[in-house]
N, C-alpha and C positions, 0 to 999 in steps of 0.2 A: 604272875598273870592273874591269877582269881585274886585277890586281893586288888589290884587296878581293876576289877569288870572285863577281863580280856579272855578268860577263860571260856572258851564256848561248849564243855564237854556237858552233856547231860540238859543244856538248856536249849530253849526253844529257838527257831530261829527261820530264815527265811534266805533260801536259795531256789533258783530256778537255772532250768540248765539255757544254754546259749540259744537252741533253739525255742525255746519257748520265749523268751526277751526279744529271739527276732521276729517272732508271732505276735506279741505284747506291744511291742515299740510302740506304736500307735497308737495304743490305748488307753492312756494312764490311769484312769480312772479304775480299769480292771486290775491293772500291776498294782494300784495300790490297795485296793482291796485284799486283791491275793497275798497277798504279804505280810497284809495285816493279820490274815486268818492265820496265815502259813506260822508267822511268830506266836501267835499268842494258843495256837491245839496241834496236839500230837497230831502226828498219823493215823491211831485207832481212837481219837475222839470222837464224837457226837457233839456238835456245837450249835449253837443259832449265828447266824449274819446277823449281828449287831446291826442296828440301824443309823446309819453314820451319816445323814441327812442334815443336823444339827452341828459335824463337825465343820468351822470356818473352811469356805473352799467348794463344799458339796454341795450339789443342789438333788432336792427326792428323787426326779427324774434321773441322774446320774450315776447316782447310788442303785436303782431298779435297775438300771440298764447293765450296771458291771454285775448286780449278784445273776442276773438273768444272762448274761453274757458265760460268766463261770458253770451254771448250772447246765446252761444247750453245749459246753467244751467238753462237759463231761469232769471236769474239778471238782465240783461241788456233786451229790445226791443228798434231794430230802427226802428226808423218811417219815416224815406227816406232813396232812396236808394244810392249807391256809386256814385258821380260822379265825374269827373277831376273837380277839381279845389273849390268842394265844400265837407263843411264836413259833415258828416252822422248824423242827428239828434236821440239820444237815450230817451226814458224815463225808468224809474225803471218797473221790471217784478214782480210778482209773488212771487216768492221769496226775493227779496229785501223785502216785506211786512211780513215776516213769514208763508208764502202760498206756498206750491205747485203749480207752475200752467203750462199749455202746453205752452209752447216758440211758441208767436206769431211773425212772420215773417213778413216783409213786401213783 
């Protein structure tokens, strides 16, 4: 299995539970987002939202709308705030955990 790429123990990865997909359904733009975070930082990460406006498929406005969609669910919190020239640091909310929790704001 690790030798073919099949082995998923210790690597990163991307699940969401059933109700959350049937909360998502309609949104792809945020499912894809999420996923992408979800694969690529731990649980006790501190990450920036890559800016994926550039990848084929995205338009600015759609990419704004899913990280801003994740942040008001409560998935995402950032932990500084916007500034020129520098990117906004996020870690996992609440709900990334399988919690409910109130969307801490900076």
């Amino acid at each position: 299995m690790t030798i073919e790429g099949h082995n998923g123990f210790g690597q990163h990865g991307s699940w969401l539970t059933t109700a959350d997909v049937d909360a998502l359904v309609a949104k792809p733009y945020v499912v894809a987002l999420l996923n992408w975070l979800k694969a690529h930082n731990e649980s006790d990460s501190t990450f920036w939202v890559a800016d994926l406006a550039d990848t084929p498929g995205w338009a600015r406005r759609q990419f704004q709308n899913a990280r801003q969609y994740l942040i008001d669910a409560g998935w995402n919190i950032p932990l500084t705030r916007p500034r020129p020239g520098h990117p906004v640091l996020y870690r996992w909310g609440g709900r990334h955990r399988g919690r409910e929790k109130q969307n801490e704001r900076v």
